[in-house]
Every structure is written in C-alpha cells, then in structure tokens.
C-alpha positions in Angstrom: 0.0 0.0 0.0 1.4 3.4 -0.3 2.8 5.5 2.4 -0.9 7.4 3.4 -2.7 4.0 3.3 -0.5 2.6 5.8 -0.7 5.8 8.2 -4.5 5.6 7.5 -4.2 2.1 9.0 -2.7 2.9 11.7 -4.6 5.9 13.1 -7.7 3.5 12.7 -6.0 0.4 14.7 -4.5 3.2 17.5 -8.5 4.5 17.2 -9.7 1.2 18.0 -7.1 0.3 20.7 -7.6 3.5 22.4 -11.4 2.9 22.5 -11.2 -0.1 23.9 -8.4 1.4 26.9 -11.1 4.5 27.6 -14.1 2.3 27.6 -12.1 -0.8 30.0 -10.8 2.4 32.2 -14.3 3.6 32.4 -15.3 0.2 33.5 -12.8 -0.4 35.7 -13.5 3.3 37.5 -16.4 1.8 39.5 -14.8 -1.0 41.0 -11.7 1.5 41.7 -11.9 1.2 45.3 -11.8 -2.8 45.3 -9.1 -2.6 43.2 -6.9 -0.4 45.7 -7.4 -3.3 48.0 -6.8 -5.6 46.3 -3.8 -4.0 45.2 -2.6 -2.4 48.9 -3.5 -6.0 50.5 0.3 -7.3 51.3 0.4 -4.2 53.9 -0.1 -5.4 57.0 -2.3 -2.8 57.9 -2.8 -1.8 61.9 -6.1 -0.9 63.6 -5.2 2.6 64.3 -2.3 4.1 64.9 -1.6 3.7 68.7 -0.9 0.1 67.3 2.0 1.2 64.8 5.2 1.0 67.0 8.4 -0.1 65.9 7.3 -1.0 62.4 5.2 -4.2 63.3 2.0 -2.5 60.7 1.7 1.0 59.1 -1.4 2.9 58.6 -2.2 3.1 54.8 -3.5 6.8 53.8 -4.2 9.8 51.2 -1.5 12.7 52.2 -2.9 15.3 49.8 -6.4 16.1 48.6 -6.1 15.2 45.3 -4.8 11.8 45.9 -8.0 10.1 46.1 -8.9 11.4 42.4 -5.4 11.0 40.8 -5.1 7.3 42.5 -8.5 6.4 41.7 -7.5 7.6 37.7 -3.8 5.3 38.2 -5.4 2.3 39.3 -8.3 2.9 36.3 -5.8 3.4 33.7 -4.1 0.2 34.8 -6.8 -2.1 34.6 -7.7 -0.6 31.4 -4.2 -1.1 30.0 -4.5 -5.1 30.9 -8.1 -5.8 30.2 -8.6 -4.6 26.8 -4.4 -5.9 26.5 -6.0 -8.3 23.6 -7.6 -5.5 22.2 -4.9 -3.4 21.7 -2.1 -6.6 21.2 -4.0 -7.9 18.6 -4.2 -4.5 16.1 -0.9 -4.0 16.7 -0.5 -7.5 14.8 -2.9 -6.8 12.3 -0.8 -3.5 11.2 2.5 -5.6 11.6 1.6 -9.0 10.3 0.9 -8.3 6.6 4.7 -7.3 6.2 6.1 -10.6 8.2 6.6 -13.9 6.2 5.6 -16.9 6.9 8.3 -18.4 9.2 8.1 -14.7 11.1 4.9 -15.2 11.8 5.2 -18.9 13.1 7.9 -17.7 15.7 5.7 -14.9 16.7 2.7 -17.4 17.6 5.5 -18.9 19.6 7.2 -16.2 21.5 3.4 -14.7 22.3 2.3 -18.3 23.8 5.5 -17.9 25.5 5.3 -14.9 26.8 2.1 -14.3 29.0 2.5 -17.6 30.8 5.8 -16.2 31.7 4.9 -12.9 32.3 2.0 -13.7 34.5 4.1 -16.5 36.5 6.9 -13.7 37.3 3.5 -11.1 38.3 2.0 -13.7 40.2 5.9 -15.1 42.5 6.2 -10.9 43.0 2.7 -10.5 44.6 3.4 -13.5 46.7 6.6 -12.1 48.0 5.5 -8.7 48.4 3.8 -9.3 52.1 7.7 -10.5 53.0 9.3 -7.6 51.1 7.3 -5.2 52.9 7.4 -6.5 56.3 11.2 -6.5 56.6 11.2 -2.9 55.1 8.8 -1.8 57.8 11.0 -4.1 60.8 13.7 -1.4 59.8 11.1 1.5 61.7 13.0 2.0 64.9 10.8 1.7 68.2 8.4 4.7 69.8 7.8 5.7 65.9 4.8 5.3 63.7 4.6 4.1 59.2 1.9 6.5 57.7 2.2 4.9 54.1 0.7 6.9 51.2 -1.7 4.4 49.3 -0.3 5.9 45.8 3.1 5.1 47.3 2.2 1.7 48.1 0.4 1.2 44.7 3.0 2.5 42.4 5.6 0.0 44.8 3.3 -2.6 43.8 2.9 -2.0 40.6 6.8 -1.6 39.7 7.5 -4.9 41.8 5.0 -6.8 39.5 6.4 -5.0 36.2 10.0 -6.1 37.1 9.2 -10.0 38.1 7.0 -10.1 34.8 9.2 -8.3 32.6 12.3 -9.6 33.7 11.1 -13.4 33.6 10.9 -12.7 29.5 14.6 -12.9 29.1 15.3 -16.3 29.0 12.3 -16.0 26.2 14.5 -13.2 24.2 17.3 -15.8 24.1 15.7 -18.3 23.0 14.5 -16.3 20.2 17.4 -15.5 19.6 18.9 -18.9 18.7 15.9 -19.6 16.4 16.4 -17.1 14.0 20.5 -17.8 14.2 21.8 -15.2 15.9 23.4 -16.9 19.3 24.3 -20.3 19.5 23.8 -22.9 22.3 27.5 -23.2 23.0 27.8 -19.8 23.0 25.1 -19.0 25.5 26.9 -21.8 27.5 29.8 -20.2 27.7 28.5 -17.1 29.5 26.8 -19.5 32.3 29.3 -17.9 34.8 28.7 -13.9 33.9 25.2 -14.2 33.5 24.2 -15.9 36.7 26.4 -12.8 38.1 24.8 -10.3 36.2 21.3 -11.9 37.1 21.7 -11.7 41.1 23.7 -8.0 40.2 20.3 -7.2 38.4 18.1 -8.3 41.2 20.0 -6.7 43.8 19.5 -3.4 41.7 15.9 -3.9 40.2 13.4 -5.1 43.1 13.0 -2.0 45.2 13.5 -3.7 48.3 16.8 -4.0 49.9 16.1 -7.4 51.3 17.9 -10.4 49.8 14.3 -12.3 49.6 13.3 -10.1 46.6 16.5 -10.7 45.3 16.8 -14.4 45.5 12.7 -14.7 44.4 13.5 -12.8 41.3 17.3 -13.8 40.3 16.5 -17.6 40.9 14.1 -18.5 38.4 15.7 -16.4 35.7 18.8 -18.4 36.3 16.7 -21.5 36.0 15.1 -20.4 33.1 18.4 -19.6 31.6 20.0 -23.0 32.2 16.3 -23.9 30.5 17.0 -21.7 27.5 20.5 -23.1 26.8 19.3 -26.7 26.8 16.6 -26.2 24.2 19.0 -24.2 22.2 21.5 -26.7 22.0 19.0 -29.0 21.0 17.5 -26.6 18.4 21.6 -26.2 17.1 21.7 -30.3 16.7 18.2 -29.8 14.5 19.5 -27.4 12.5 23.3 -29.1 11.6 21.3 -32.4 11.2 19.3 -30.3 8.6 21.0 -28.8 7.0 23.4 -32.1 6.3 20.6 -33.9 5.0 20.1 -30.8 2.1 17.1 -29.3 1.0 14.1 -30.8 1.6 11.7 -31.7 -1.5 9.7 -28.7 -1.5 12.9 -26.6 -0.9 15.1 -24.9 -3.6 18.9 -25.6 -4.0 20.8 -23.2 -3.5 22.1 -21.0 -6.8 25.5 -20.0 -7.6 24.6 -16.5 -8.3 27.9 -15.0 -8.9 27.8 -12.9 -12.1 30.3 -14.2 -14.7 32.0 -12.2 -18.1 30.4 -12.6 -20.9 32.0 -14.0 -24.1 32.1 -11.7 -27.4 29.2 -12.4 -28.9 29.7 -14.1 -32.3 28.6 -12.7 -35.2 25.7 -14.1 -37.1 26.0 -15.1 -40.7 23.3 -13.9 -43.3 21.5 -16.0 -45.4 21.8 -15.4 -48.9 18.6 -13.4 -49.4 19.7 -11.3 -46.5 22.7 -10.6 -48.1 22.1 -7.3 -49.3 24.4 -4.1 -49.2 21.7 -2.8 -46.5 22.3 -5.2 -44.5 25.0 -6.1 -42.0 25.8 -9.2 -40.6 21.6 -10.4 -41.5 20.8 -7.0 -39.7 19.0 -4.0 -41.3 21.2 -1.5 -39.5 24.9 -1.7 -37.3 23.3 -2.6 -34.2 
C-alpha cells in the first residue's frame, strides 16, 4: 500500500485500541476502590495508629487532597491497560503482520504463547513475596515511631514490583528467540553460564526495590533457571539445525544457486542468409546494431 494507506491504517488500529483502553478504564473506575485493596492488601495494615510501633503494621492513607482522584484515575488506567491488552495486542499485529513472512509469523505465535504464561508466573511469585518484602522494610522503623504509608506510594511499589518479576522473567524468552532465528548459539550462550548468573543476582539486587535479599533471591532464581532452560533447548534446536542442513534441502525446498555474475564472451557474429545478403544489411541485420 502506499505510504498514506499505511498511516490511514494505523490511526484506525490506535483509534480502536484506544477505545477499547477509555471504555475498560471507564469500567474499571467503579470497582476503583476494590481494586486499591486488592492492590494495597500485602500491607499489614494496623487498627489505628496507637498500634503502629516499631514497624510491626503502618497505617495506609491519602496525604494530599487530590490523591483520592489521581489514585483512583492510576489504578483505572491500569486495569484498562491489561483488560482490553487483547484488544490493543491484537491491532498492533494486524498493522505488523501483513509485512512478516511466513516463518516470522510462526515464531511470533511462539514467542506470544510464551510470553504471557511467563509474564503472569513472574506477576503472580512478585505478589506473593510482596507481604515478606514489605514487612522487613517496615521491621527497619526504629521503636516509639509510627509508618503513615501513602496508598499511591504503596500502589505505584506494587505495581513496579510486578512490572519487574513479569518483565524480567521474559529474558530467558529473548534468548531463546534468539537462537531460532540464528543469531546466538547454544555453546555460546553456555559459555557465558558464569557472567550471567552474576549479572542476574547483580540485576536483582538493583531492580526489586527492596533492599532485602528475599526479593533478590525470588526474582534472580528463576531467571537463572530459566536460563539454564533456554540453553538446553538451544542446544538441542543447534543439533536440529546441523542435522538439517546435512541432510540438504528438503523436497519442496530450492537448492541453493550459484549466483555470482560471470563475463560474458564476445558475442559471435551471425552469418546472413543469402537473401539477407544485401548491401543494406550487416551481418543479417538492417542496421549496425
């Protein structure tokens, strides 16, 4: 299509997407409040604030007066970004997948039924651990002093937490996706075992925004498993492939062509036949060329 068929396209696939977002977010805005909870839950929440003392249970509140509103908008948003989330995923294929071939498109089936499993396993181990993550970061409020927690504080800490474990659970995934389309080898990712299981628990350390080592551990051990997972099917997948590609090309595949241009010869000149040989003519043509 030409280049203002293809923007047309997409401003009616980003209408669509964003239509389904408002009217999820819209949705969403009346179950706001059980959402919040749902959301501030791991906080081990005291009874008033007399109880709060030494960091055993924090009071969870609104600090300013627009919090309620601008929280209540957050937490919409949210569930409107994951519920319409086939909505939206789905024309952003239908732009891209016209221009993919057919192999493209068979490793994208595969890296999307991949993916949300993954992605939801890493949401749903960070939700577990948050209830331990946040106690020992309230057992660090010395004693005689009181945790007034900010609900939009405690939901964007959520949030992030979940965003991390899912997204970072993906890049065993990437690796592997990697090694299909022949850009990193099995052995190769072998060879890195040792800097990468560094580099994960370095990452860990750095990414959950708890200083304790059980975020740490929760989130740098199953990527490390994962990765040991990813290697093992890639060195499988590199076995395929040489086993392959020593049989030859299947039936249905082409050979592949020596397409290296070569000189060309001087072309011979053609003889006339006798009733072509005419003064006019040159070699049996009417003219030089």
């Amino acid at each position: 299509m030409p280049l203002v068929e293809h923007l047309r396209e997409l401003r009616n696939r980003l209408a669509k997407a964003v239509v389904a977002i408002v009217v999820v977010m819209i949705a969403a805005a009346f179950y706001s409040e059980q959402l919040m909870q749902f959301l501030a839950e791991p906080v081990p929440k005291c009874e008033d604030l007399a109880n709060s003392d030494g960091g055993n249970c924090a009071i969870v509140s609104f600090n300013t007066l627009t919090s309620p509103f601008t929280t209540t908008i957050k937490v919409s948003l949210m569930a409107g970004l994951i519920v319409s989330s086939p909505v939206w995923l789905y024309q952003l294929w239908a732009f891209v997948a016209p221009g993919l071939h057919k192999h493209e498109k068979k490793y994208t089936y595969y890296f999307v039924a991949a993916a949300v499993p993954l992605f939801v396993g890493g949401a749903y181990l960070s939700y577990v651990i948050l209830p331990v993550s946040i106690k020992v970061l309230l057992s660090l409020t010395p004693g005689g002093s009181a945790n007034i927690l900010s609900l939009d504080e405690v939901l964007d800490f959520t949030i992030r937490m979940v965003l991390v474990f899912g997204l970072a659970f993906e890049l065993p995934l990437l690796l592997i996706m990697l090694n299909l389309v022949g850009i990193v080898s099995g052995r190769r990712m072998a060879g890195w075992w040792r800097g990468v299981v560094m580099g994960v628990f370095v990452f860990g350390a750095v990414a959950t925004p708890t200083t304790d080592p059980v975020g740490m551990i929760a989130l740098s051990g199953p990527i490390v498993v994962l990765y040991f997972v990813a290697v093992a099917f890639s060195l499988l997948n590199d076995k395929r492939r040489a086993r392959k590609e020593s049989a030859g090309p299947a039936d249905d595949e082409a050979s592949e062509l020596d397409l290296t241009p070569e000189s060309i010869e001087p072309v011979e000149p053609v003889a006339a036949l006798p009733e072509q040989a005419t003064k006019d003519r040159v070699n049996g043509y009417d003219d030089v060329t």
